[in-house]
Each structure stands twice: as C-alpha cells, then as structure tokens.
C-alpha positions in Angstrom: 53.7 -114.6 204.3 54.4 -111.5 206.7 58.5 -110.6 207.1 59.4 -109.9 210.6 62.5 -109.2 212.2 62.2 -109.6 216.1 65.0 -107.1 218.2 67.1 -110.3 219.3 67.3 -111.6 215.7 67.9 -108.1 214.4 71.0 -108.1 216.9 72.3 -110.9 216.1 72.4 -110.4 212.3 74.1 -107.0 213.6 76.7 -108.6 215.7 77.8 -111.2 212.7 77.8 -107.9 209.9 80.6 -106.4 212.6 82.1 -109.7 213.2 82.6 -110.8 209.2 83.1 -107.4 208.0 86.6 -108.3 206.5 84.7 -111.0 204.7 81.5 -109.4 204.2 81.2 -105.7 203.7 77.8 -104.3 204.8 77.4 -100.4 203.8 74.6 -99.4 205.5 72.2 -95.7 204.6 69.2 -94.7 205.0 66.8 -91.9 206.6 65.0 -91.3 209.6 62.0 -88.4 210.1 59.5 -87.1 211.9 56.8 -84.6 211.0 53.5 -82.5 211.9 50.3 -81.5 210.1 47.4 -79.1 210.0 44.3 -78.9 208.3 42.1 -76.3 209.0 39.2 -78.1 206.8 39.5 -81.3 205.9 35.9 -81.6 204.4 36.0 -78.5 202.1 32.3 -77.4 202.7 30.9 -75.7 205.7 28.0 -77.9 206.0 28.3 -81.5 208.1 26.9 -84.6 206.3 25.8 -87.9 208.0 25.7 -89.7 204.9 26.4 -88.1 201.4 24.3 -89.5 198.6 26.1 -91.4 195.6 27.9 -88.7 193.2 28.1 -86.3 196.1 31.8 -84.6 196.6 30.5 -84.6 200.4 32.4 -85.8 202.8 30.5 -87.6 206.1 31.1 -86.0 209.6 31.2 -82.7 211.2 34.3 -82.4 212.7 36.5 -79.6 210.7 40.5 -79.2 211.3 42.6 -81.7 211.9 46.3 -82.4 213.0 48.3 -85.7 212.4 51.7 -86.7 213.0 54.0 -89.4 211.4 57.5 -91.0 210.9 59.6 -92.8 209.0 62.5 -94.7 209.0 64.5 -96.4 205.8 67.5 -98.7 206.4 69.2 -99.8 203.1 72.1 -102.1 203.5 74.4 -102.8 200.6 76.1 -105.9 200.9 79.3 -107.0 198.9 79.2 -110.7 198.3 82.1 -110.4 195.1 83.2 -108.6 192.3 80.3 -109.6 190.4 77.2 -109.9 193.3 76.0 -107.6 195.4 72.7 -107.7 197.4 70.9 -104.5 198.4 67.7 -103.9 200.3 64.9 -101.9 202.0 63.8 -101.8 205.7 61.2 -99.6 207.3 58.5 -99.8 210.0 54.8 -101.2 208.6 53.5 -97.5 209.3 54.8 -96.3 206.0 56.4 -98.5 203.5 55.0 -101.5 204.1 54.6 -104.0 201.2 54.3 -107.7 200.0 54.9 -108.1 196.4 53.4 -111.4 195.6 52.6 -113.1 199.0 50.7 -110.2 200.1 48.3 -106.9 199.8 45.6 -105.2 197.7 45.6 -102.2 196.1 43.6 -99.9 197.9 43.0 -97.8 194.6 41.9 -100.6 192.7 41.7 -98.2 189.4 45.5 -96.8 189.8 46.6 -99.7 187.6 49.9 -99.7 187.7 50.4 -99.1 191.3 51.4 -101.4 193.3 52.6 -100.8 197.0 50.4 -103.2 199.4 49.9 -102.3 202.7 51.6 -104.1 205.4 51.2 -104.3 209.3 54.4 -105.9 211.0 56.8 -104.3 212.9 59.6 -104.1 210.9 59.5 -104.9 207.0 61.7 -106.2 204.2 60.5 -103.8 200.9 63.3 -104.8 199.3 65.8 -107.8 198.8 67.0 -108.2 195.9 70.8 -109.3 194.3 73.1 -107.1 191.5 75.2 -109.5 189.3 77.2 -108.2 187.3 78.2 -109.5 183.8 80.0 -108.3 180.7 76.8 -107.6 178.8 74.1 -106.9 181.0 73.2 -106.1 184.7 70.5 -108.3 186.1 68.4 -107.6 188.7 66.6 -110.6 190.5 64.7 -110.0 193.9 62.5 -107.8 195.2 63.0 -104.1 194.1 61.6 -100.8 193.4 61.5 -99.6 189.6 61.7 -96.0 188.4 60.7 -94.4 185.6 60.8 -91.1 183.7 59.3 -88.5 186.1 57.7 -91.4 188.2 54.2 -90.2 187.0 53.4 -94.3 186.9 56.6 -95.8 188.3 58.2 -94.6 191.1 61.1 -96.0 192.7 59.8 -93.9 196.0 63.6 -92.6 196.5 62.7 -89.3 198.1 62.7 -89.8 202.2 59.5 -88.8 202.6 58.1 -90.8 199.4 55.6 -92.9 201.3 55.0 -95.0 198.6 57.4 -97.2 195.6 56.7 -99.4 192.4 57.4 -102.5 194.1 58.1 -105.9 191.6 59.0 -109.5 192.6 60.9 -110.6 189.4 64.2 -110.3 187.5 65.2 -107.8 185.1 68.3 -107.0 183.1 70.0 -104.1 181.5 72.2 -104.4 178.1 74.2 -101.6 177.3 75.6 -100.8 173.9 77.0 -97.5 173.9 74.3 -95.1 174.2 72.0 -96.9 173.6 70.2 -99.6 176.2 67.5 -102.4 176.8 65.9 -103.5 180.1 63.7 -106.6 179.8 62.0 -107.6 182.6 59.3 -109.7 183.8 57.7 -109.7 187.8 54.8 -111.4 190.1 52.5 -108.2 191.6 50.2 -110.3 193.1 49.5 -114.0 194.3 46.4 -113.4 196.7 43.5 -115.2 196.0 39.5 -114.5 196.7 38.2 -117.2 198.6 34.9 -116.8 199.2 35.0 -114.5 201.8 38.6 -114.9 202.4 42.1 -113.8 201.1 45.1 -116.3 200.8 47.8 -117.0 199.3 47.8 -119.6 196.4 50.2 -120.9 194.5 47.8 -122.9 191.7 48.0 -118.8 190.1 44.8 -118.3 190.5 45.7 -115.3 191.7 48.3 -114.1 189.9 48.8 -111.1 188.5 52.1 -111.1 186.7 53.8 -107.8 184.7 56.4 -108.7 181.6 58.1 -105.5 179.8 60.9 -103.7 178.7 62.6 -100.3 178.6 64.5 -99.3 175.3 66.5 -95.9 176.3 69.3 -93.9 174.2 70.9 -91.4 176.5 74.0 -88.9 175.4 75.8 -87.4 177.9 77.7 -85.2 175.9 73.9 -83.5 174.5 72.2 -84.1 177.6 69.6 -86.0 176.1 67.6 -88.9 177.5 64.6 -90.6 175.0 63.0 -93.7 176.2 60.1 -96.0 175.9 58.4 -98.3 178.2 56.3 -101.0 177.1 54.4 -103.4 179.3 51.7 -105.8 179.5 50.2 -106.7 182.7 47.8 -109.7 183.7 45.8 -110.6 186.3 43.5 -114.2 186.5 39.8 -114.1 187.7 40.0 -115.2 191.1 43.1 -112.1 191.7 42.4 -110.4 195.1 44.6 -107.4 194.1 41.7 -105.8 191.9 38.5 -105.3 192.4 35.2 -103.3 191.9 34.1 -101.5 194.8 30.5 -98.8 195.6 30.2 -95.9 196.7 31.8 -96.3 200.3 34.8 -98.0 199.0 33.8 -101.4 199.8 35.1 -104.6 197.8 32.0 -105.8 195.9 33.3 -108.0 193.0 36.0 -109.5 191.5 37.5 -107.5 188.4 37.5 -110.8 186.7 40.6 -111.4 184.5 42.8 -108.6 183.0 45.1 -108.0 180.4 46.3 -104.0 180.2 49.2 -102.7 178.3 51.1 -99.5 179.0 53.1 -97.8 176.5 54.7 -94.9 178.2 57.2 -92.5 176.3 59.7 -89.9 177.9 62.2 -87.4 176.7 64.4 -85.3 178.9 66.9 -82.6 177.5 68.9 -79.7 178.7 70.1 -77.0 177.3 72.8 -74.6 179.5 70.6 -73.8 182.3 66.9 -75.1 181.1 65.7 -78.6 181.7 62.9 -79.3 179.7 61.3 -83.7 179.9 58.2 -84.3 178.9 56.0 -88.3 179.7 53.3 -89.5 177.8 51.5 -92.8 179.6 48.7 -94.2 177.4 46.8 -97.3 179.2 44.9 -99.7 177.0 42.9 -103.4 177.0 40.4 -105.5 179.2 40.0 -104.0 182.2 37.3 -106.5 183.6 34.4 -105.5 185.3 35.3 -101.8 186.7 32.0 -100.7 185.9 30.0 -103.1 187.8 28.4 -103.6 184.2 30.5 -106.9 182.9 33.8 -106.6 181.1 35.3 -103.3 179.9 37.9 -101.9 178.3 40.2 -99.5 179.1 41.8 -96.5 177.3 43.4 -93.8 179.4 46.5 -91.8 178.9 48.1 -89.0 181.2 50.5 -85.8 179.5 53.1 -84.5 181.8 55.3 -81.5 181.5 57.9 -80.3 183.5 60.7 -77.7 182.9 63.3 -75.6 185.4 65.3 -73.0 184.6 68.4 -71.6 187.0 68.2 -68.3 186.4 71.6 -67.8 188.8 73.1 -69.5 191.7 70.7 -68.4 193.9 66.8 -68.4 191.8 65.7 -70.8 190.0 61.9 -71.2 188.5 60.0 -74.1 187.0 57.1 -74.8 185.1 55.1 -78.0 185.6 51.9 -78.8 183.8 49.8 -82.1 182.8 46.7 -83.5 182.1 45.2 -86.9 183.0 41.9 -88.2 181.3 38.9 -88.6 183.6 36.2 -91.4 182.7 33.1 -90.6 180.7 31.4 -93.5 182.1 28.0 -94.5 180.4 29.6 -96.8 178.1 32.3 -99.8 178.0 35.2 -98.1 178.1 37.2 -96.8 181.2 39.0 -93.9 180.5 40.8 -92.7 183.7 44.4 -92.7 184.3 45.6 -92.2 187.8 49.5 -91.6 188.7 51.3 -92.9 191.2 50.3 -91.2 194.5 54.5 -89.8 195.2 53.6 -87.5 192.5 52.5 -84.5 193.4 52.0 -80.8 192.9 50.4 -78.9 195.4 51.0 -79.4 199.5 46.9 -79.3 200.0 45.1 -79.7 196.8 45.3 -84.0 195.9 47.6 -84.1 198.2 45.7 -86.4 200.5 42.5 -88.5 200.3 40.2 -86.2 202.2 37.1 -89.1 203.0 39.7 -91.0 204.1 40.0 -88.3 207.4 36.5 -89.4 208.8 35.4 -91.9 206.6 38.6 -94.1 206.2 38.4 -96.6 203.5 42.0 -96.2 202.6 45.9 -94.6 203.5 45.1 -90.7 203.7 48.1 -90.0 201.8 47.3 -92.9 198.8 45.7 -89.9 196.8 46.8 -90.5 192.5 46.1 -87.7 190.2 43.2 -88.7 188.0 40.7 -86.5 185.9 42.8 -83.3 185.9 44.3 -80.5 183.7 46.7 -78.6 186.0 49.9 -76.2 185.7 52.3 -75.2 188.4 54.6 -72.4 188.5 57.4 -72.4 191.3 60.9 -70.5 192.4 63.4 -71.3 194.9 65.6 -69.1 196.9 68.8 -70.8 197.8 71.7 -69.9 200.4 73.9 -71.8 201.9 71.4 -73.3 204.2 68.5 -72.1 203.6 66.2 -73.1 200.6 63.1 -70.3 200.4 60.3 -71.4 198.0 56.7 -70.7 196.3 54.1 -71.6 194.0 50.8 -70.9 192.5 49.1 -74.2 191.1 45.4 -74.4 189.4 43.5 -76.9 188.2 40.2 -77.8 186.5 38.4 -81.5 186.1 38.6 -83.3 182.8 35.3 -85.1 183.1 32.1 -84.2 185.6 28.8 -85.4 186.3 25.8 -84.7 183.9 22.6 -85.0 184.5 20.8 -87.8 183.5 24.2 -89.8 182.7 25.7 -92.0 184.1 29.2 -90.4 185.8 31.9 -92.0 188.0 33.3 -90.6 191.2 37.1 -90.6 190.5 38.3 -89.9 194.2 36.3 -92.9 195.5 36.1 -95.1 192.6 32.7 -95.7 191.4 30.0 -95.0 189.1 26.5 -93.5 189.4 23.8 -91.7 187.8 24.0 -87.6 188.1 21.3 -85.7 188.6 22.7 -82.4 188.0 25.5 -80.8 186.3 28.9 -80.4 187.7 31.8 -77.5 187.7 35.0 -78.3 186.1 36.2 -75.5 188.6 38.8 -77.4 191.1 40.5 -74.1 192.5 43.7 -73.0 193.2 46.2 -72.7 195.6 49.2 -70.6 197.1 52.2 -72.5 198.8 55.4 -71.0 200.7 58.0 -73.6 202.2 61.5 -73.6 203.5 64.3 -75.9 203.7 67.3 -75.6 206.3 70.5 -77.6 206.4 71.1 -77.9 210.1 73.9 -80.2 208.9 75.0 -82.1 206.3 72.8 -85.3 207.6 69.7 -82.7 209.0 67.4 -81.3 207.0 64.3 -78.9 208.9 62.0 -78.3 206.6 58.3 -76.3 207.0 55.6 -75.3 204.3 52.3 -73.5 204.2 49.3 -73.5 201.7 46.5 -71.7 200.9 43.6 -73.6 199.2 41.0 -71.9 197.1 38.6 -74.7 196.9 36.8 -74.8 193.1 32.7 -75.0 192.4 33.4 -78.8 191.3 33.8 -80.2 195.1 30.1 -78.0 196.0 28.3 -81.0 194.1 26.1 -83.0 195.5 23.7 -84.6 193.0 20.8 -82.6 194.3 19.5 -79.3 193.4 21.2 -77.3 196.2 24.9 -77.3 196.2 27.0 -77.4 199.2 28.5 -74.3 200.5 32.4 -74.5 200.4 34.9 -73.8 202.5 38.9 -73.1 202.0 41.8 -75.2 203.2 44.6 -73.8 204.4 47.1 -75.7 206.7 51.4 -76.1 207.4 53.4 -78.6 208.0 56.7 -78.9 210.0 59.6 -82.0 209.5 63.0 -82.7 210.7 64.8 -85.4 208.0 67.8 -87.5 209.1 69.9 -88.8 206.3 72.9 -91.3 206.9 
C-alpha cells in the first residue's frame, strides 16, 4: 500500500507533537535543497540516432545539451517514548526518496542486486519508521530503516542530503556489544510484489517475497583507530517476485528471473594513522541468479575492490586517493559476473554519474546510474577556509569486459545481452572536475562544480563496422542545501 500524509492530517499530528511535548518529546532535523544542472552533451557522440542497434553505446535522439532542475526535502523526527524506546523516521517528497520496502516497487536496475530503493509516487512519503529499544545487551532495531555499510559501495544508508538514494529493509536487527568487539544479526522483507500475469500486486501467500537474513561481525579500537568487519548475507527471492526481472535491449520487463538465492560476503577494514586514513572493501556476490541471461538459470559470481585513502596534509589541504575495480560480465556462458554498486557512490560529477539513455530514452531515474564493469582511480584536494571549501580532481577509467566479435557480450548500462559483431575499446576517458563549497551559515551550505569529460573510444561502438564519432561532456552544477 502507498503512505500518504494529506496537509490537514500532517497539521494535526503537528498540533498534538506541540501539545504533548512534556509527555512526548519530538526532536525534529532534516534538510531542504534545491539545485541546477547542465549538460552540454548528453549523448556523447556527435551523430543523432533513431534507433541504435543491440550492443550499440548509441543513444536515440538528436537533441544535445540539456538542463534539469530538482529538490529535496528530508524531515527526520526522533521521538522519545522512554528510557529504553525511541522511534525515529524518514519523510521526503516522492520526487526523490521515495520507497516501499515490502508492499511496494521494483528495482529499476534489476542486476544491481543488493539495491533496493523502489520508486514511489505520493506526495509525501514515510522511508522510514522504525523503533530503537534499548536493552542491556543488545540494541534492536525493528521497523523500516536504512542500513550502512563500510564505504556504502553496496549498502548505503543514503545519509548525505543530496544522496538520492538508501538501502532500505523492512525487518529487525540487533547489535551485541562486547567490548570491542560486536554482532549485528538481522533478517528483512525487500519485496512482496507479485507478477500477475500482466499485473503487479501485493501478496501475502509469499509468492513474491524476497526476503534478506545476515549479520555484521565488527571489532573496532578506538584507541588504534582501527575498524575490521565482515558482512555476510543471503538473500532470496520466490519465482513469481516482481522485484527482479530480465529485461532487452530497451529496458523492458520480459521475464521473470525465476527464484533466487545470492549470497554476499563483503569485507572492510578502515585504519588511521596521524593524518592518513587508509579503508579498503571487498564485496564478492555468488549463487543462483535465475534467468538473467534470457538463457534459463544462471549463476552468479561478481565481486567489486574499493580503495580509498585521505591524507591532511595541514589545516587548510588535504588530498585523497580513491581507486576500485568492479567485474564486468563475460557473457556467453552461465555465469553472471557483474557487480554493480549502489548508485550514491560515486566518483566523477559527469562520467557514471547519470544514466545518459535515460535523458531521451527514459526507461529508468536519470540519476539510478551503479558502477559496474570498471577499473578507475581518482585523485582529489581540497582547499579549506573558514567558509569556503575549493576542490579538484582528475579521475580515469577503463572497461573490465567489452564486446567481441562473434561472442556473445552484454550491455552493462542497459542490462542485456547480445551478439557483437565487432570489437570494442576498453578506453572509457577521463575527466577534470573543480567545485566549491560556501558556508553562508551554519544551516546554509552554496555549493557549485564543473567538469570536463574526455569521453573514451569504448562509448564510439556500435556493433557495426563504422564507429560513431564522439563528442565531450562538459557541464556545472549549482545548489543551495538547508540543514536543520
């Protein structure tokens, strides 16, 4: 079912907060922005397409540049029930964050596994609602909440303002502490929608479910500033589960994955030492992964490396170093080998930033674009003053896998598979951003960036015999952020 909160209802839950507030505390925060884009070239050829053929890195349409504008608003009340409860939530308007865990959504990248923030359309939505008890040994968690994890490269708890996306679970979870050391079991519904012919419902038989059980085991020293951790998880979905499913080469819904069973073992380690941070994640994907392929049930192995180190060279500079690689699918075979992050985790402002079909082509959110098939490094500084945050970076980036001719390849941006008739570059280019921060006040942040996209050989293919010319994107970006 859909949460909405109509104006008059939304008052009058106001009016009793500041009427019980000796009884109830309410401790309310949250954020409000605005921002502005430009593109000179979403398409990244020079060339317009009518209908790109399957393989091709194409995009349809003619039309160039773009500019878009969006918000977003977060309200995140804390309520204080006792001593030992407290209930926290999410609300934010259905352009954003939307999200039913459970009663509704699909993923719109049905191959990003682990992701799972559905889309919603209602006015005003509930993302989270969940309640803290508190209890000598543990803390348990039961409700609807976002989880985080490591550097969020496949759970992110979408804390950032402008995250636009969070690892959302219906379920319960708990965390035992023993000195340094800690254990978070935990067990959540993603899904309940069923396929019904040509409809999607809710069903509570579980014919739809799809259903995640897990745990975190974590030692963390303060005193060494050390974090290591592990998460393992297992995650299931049942045949008739509307939240995955095999799709061609336009993005549409063909098939049902059929029933699932994928486990995630992800490992993390984070240490500092004076003035370098160094962490380092490891997510490796394995098990039946249904039929991805179009080609009956498949496996899946796919893992992801992630690097990412800062050093503060003084008060006023520091640099960082980030660097990664996530497998890309061979295709031809059984086995699906791509891993895709969670779409908050970025590198560049331009290059995978956004998913560039989806700005004449639609299909799915612009800005639901996951990391996949990549070996990339970043090197950044900041400039800090008392307001004013000055910063710069040089990313590149090549493919892991590319199309071959005469084999069978998959499309990782759109999510399908086909047969190449020509070879592809590796060659995805690299880019050149500059961005500033200033702190008009303590609650008001203006922020603006620029980038500089040199687009690689590997987005010219277009399984035929003549390449596409290609064109660089460059574009800014402007945003004022209000925090409370």
């Amino acid at each position: 079912m859909t949460t909405k909160i109509r104006p008059l209802a939304l008052a009058a839950v106001s009016m009793l907060g500041i009427n019980h507030a000796q009884a109830l505390p309410i401790d309310w925060s949250g954020s409000f922005g605005v921002d502005s884009h430009y593109l000179s070239n979403m398409r990244r050829t020079t060339k317009s397409v009518t209908a790109p053929a399957d393989g091709s890195q194409e995009i349809e349409g003619s039309k160039k540049g773009t500019s878009f504008q969006t918000y977003i608003f977060k309200l995140n009340p804390t309520i204080i029930i006792n001593d030992a409860v407290t209930l926290k939530g999410e609300l934010s308007t259905g352009s954003m964050r939307g999200g039913f865990a459970g009663a509704e959504g699909q993923n719109e990248n049905n191959n990003s596994y682990f992701y799972t923030s559905p889309s919603q359309s209602s006015q005003l939505n509930f993302n989270q609602l969940y309640a803290e008890l508190y209890a000598d040994t543990a803390l348990i968690k039961i409700g609807r909440k976002a989880k985080q994890y490591g550097l969020g490269a496949v759970y992110d708890g979408g804390t950032d303002a402008w995250d636009r996306f969070f690892t959302m679970y219906d379920g319960i979870e708990a965390e035992i502490k023993i000195g340094n050391f800690s254990v978070t079991p935990y067990w959540a519904k993603i899904s309940s929608i069923r396929n019904d012919g040509a409809n999607r419902r809710v069903d509570a038989s579980g014919q739809g479910n799809v259903s995640e059980i897990g745990t975190v085991a974590q030692y963390q020293n303060k005193n060494r500033d050390l974090t290591v951790s592990v998460l393992y998880a297992k995650r299931t979905s049942e045949p008739d589960s509307a939240f995955y499913n095999g799709a061609d080469s336009t993005g549409n819904v063909t098939t049902n994955r059929g029933k699932t069973s994928v486990t995630i073992i992800d490992p993390y380690i984070e240490k500092k030492w004076n003035k370098l941070t160094v962490a380092f994640e490891a997510p490796m994907i394995t098990g039946d992964y249904g039929n991805i392929l179009g080609s009956g049930k498949s496996k899946v192995s796919a893992s992801a490396y992630i690097l990412d180190s800062k050093y503060e060279i003084n008060p006023k500079w520091d640099v960082g170093f980030k660097a990664g690689q996530v497998s890309g699918d061979k295709s031809g075979n059984n086995k699906f080998e791509a891993a895709y992050l969670h779409p908050n985790f970025q590198i560049a402002e331009l290059m995978f930033r956004y998913y560039y079909p989806g700005f004449t082509e639609g299909g799915r959110n612009i800005f639901n674009s996951p990391i996949s098939n990549a070996q990339f490094a970043r090197l950044h500084g900041t400039y800090k003053t008392d307001k004013w945050n000055w910063k710069a970076a040089f990313i590149f980036a090549n493919a892991m896998e590319t199309a071959k001719a005469g084999k069978t390849s998959y499309h990782h941006e759109r999510n399908y598979a086909f047969m190449a008739n020509n070879k592809q570059s590796k060659d995805l280019g690299f880019e050149v951003d500059l961005g500033f921060d200033y702190m008009w006040n303590p609650n008001v942040m203006v922020s603006g960036y620029y980038g500089y996209w040199f687009v690689g050989d590997y987005y010219a293919f277009t399984n035929a015999a003549k390449e596409q010319s290609l064109a660089n994107v460059h574009g800014g970006g402007f945003r004022v952020t209000v925090g409370f």
